[in-house]
C-alpha positions in Angstrom: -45.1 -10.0 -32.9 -41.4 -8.8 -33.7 -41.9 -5.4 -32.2 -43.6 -7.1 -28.6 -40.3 -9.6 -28.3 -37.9 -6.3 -28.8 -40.2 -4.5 -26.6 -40.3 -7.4 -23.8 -36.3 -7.8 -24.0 -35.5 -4.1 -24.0 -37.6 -3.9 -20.9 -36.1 -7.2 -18.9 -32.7 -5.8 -20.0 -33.5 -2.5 -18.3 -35.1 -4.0 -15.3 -31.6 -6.5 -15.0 -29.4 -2.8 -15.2 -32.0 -1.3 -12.6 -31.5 -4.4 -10.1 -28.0 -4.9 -10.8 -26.9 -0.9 -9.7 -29.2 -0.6 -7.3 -27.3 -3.9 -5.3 -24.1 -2.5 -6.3 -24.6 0.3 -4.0 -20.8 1.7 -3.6 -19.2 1.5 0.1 -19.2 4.3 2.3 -16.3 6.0 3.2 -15.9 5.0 7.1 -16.4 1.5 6.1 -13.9 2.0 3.8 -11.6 3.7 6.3 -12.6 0.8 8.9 -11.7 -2.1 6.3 -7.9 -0.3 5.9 -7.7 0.4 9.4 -8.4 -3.4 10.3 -5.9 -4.6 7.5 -3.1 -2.4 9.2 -3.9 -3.8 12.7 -3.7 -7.0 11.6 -0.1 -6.5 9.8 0.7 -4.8 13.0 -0.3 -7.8 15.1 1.6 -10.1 13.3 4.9 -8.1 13.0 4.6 -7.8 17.0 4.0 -11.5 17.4 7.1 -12.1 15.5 8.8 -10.1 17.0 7.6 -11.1 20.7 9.0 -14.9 19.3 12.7 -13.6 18.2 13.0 -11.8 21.7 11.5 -15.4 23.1 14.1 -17.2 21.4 17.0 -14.5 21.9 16.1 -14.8 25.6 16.3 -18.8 25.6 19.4 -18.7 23.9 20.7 -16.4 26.6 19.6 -17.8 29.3 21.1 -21.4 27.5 24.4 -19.6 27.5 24.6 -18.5 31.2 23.7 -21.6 32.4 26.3 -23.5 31.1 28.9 -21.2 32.4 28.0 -21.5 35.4 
């Protein structure tokens, strides 16, 4: 009876290892690629839309001053 439970338990264990690496299947290199490539647009997008608002705001504050003056 002991050896069947050790026997039964060695086997789920293996079976649990078996499923577990086989749905930890490792990424492949252009998705990899893709996912660093989509990180660095995204930085990218938002140092331009920053950007795009401090030349919105220099531009206001020009056109603010010119105004005036005249």
């Amino acid at each position: 009876m002991k050896k069947s439970t050790i026997y039964s338990l060695l086997g789920c264990l293996l079976y649990a290892m078996i499923i577990t690496s086989c749905s930890s299947e490792p990424k492949e290199p252009e998705v990899t690629e893709m996912e660093v490539t989509q990180d660095s647009l995204k930085q990218t997008d938002k140092k331009v839309s920053e950007d795009i608002e401090k030349i919105k705001k220099s531009m206001k504050d020009l056109d603010d001053k010119f105004e005036t003056k005249n």
